[in-house]
MDAnalysis code that builds the backbone (N, CA, C; Angstrom):
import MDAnalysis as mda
import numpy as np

u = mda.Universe.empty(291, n_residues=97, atom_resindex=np.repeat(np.arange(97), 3), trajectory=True)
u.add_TopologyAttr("name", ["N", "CA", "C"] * 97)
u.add_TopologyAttr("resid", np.arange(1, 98))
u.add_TopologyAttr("resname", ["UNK", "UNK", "UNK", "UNK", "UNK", "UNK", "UNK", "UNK", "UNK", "UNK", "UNK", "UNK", "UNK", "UNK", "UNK", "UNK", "UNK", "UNK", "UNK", "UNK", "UNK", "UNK", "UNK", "UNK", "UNK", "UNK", "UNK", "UNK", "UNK", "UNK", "UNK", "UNK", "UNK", "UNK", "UNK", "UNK", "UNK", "UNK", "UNK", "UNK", "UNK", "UNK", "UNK", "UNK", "UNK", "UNK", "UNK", "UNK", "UNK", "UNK", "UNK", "UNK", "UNK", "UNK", "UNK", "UNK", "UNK", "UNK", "UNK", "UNK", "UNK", "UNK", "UNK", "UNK", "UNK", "UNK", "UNK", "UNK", "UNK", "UNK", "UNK", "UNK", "UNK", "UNK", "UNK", "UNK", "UNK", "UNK", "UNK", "UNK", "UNK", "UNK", "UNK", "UNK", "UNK", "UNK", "UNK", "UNK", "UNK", "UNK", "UNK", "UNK", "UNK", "UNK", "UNK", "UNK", "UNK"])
u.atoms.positions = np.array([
    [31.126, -6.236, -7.388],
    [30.252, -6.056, -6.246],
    [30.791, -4.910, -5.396],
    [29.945, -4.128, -5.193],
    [30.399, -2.352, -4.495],
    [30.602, -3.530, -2.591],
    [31.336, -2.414, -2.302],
    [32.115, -2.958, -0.616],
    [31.025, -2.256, 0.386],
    [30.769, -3.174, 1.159],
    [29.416, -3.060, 2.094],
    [30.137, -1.627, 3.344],
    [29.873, -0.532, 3.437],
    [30.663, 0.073, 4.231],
    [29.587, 0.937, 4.973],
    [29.997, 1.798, 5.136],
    [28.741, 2.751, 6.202],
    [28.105, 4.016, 5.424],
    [28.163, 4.544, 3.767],
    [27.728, 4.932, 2.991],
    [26.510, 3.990, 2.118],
    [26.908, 2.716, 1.786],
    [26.320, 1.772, 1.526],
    [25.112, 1.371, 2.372],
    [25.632, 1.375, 3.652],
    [24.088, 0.321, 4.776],
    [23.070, 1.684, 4.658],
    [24.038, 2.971, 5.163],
    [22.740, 4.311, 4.696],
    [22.034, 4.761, 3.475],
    [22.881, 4.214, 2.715],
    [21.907, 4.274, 0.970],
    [20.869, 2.833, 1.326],
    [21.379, 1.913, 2.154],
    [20.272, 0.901, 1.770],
    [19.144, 1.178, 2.996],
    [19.296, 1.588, 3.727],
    [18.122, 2.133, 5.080],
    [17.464, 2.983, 4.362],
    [17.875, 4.239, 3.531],
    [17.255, 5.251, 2.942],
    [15.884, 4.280, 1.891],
    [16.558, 3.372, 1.115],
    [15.789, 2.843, 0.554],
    [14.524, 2.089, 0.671],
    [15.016, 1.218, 1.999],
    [13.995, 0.436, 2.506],
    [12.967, 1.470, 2.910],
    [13.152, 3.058, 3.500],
    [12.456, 3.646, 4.015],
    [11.759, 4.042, 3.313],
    [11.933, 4.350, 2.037],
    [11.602, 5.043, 0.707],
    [10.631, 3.816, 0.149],
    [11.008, 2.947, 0.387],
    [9.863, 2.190, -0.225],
    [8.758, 1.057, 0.707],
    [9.166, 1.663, 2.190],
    [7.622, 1.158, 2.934],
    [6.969, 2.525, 3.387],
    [7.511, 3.479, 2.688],
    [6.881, 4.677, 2.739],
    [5.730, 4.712, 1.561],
    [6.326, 4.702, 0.901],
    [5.623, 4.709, -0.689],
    [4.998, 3.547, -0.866],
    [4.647, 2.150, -0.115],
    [3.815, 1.281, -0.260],
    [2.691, 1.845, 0.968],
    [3.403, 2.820, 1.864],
    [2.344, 2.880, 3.245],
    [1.417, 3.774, 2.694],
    [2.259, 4.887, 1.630],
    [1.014, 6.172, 1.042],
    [0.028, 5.219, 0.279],
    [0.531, 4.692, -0.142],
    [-0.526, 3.824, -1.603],
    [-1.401, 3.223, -0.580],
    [-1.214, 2.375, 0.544],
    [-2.183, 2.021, 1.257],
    [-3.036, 2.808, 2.031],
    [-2.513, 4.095, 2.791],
    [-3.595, 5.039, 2.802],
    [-4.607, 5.694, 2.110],
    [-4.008, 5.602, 0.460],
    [-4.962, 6.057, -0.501],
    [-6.133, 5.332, -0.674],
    [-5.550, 4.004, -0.679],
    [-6.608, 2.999, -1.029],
    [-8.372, 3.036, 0.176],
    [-7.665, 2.786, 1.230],
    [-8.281, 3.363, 2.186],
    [-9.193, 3.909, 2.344],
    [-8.512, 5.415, 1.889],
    [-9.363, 6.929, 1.552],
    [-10.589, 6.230, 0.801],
    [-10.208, 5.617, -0.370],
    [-11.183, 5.736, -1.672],
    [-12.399, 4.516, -1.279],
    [-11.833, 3.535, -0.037],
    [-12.628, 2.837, 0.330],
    [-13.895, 3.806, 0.787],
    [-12.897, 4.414, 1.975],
    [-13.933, 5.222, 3.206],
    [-14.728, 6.106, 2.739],
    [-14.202, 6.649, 1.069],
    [-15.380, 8.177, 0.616],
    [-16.335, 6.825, -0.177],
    [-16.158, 5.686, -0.954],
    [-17.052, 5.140, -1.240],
    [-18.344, 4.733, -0.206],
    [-17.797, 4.223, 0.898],
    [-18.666, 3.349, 2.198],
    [-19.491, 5.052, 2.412],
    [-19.299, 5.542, 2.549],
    [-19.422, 7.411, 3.088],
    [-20.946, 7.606, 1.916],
    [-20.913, 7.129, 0.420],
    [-21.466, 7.899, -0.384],
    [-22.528, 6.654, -0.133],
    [-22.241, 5.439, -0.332],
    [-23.376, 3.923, -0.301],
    [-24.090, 4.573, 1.375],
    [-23.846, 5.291, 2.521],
    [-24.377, 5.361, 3.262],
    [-25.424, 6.589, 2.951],
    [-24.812, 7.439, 2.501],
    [-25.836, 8.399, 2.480],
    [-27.073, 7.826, 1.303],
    [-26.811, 7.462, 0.351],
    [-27.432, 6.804, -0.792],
    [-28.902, 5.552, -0.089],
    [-28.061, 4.605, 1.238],
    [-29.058, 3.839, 1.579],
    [-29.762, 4.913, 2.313],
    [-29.556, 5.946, 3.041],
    [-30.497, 6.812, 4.038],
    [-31.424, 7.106, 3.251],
    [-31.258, 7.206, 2.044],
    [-32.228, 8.434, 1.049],
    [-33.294, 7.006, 0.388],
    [-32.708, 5.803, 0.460],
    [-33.814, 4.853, 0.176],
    [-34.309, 4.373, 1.131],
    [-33.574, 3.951, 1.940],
    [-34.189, 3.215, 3.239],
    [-35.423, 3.357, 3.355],
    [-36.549, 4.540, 3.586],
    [-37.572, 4.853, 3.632],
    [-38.487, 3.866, 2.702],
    [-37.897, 3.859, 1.547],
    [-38.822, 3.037, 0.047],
    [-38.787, 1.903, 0.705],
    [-37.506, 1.028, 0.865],
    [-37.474, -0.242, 1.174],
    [-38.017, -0.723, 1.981],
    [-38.310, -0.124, 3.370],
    [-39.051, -0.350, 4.474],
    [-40.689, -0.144, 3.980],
    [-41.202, 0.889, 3.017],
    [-42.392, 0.775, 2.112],
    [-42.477, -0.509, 1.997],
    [-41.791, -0.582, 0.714],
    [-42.253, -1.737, -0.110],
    [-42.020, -3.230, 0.488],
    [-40.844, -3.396, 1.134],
    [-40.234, -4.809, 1.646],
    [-41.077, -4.592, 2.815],
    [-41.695, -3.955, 3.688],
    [-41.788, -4.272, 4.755],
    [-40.426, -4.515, 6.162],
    [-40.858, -4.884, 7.079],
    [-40.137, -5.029, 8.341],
    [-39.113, -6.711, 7.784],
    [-38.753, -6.360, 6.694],
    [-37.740, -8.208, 6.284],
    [-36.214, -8.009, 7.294],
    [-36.082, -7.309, 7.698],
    [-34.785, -6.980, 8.566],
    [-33.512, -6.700, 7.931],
    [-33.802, -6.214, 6.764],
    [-32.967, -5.349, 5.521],
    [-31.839, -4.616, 6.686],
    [-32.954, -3.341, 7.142],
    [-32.366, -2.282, 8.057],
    [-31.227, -2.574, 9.022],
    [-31.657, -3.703, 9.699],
    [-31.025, -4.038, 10.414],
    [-29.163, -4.482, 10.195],
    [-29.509, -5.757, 8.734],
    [-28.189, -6.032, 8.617],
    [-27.097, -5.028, 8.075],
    [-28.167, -3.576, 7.386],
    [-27.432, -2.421, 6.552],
    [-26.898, -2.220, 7.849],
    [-27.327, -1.525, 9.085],
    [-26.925, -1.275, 10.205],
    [-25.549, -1.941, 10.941],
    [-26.007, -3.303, 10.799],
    [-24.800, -4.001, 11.424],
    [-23.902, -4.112, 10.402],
    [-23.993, -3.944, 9.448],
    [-22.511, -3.814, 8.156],
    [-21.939, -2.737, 8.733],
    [-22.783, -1.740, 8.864],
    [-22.089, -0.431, 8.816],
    [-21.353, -0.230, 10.101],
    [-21.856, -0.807, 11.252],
    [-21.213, -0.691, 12.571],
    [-20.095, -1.337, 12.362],
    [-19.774, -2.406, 11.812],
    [-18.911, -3.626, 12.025],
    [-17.566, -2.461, 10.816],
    [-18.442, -2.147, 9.471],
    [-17.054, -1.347, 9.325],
    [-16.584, 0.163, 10.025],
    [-17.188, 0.866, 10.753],
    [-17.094, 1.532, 11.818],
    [-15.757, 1.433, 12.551],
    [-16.177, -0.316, 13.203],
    [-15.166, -0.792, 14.203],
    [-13.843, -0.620, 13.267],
    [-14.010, -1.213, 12.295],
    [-12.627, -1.484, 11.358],
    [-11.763, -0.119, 11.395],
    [-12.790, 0.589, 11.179],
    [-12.001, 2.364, 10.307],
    [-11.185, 2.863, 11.814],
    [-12.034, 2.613, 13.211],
    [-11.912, 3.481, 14.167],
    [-9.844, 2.504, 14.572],
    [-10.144, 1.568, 14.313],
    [-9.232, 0.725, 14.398],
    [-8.021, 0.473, 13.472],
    [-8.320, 0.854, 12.213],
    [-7.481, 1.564, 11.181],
    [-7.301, 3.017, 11.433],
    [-7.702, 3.595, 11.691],
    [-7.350, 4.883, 12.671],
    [-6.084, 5.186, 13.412],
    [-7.018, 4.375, 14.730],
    [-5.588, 4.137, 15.892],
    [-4.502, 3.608, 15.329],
    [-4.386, 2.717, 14.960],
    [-3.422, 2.251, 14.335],
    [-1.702, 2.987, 13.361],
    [-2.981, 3.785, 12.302],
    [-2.185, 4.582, 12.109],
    [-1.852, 5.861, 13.024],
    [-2.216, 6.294, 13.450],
    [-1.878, 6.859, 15.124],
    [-0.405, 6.801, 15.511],
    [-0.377, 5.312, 15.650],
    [0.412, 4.776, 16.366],
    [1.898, 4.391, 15.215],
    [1.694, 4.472, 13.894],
    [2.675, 4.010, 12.994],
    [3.170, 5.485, 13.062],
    [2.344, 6.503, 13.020],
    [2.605, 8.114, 12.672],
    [3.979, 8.821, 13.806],
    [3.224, 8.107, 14.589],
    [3.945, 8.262, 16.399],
    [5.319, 7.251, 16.342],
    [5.066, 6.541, 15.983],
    [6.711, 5.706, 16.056],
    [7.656, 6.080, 14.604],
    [6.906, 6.573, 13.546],
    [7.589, 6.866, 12.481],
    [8.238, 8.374, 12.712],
    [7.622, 9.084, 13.610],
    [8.231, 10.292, 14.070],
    [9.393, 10.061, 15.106],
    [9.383, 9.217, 15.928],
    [10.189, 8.972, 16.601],
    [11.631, 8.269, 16.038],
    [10.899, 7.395, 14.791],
    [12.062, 6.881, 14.112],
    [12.796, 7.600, 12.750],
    [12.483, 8.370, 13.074],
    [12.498, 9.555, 11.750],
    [13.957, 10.144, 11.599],
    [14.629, 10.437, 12.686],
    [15.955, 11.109, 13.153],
    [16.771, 10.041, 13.040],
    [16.318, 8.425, 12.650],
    [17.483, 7.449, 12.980],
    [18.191, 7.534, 11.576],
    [17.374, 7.797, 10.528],
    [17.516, 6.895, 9.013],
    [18.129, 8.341, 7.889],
])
């Protein structure tokens, strides 16, 4: 068993950093691929919407597409800030590790 010393705790800080870094990119990616999907289903319902309101009539389709879309809105603007705020303390904590 290697001796716990002050080369050691900085190889193991480096690490931990190295790998909630590299789980934090993978979760931004994921993200991304959410937000360009939600991005393409929106433009896609704009370009039908018109038909559906044709054919379905006033069934209140529009409406709940609407409130999906607001409600993930809130989410993104809030996944946003958020990371904001991880970006801002990870800069600050950046000089420790």
């Amino acid at each position: 068993m290697e001796k716990f010393n002050k080369h050691v705790f900085h190889r193991t800080l480096r690490n931990i950093k190295s790998h909630i870094g590299s789980g934090y990119h993978h979760l931004k990616n994921i993200a991304h691929t959410i937000d360009h999907g939600i991005n393409i289903a929106k433009q896609a319902y704009a370009i039908v919407e018109p038909v559906i309101r044709h054919i379905a009539g006033n069934n209140h389709l529009h409406q709940h597409a609407m409130k999906a879309i607001g409600g993930y809105e809130d989410i993104r603007n809030k996944v946003i800030e958020a990371n904001h705020h991880v970006a801002h303390a990870g800069g600050r904590l950046g000089g420790l590790i």
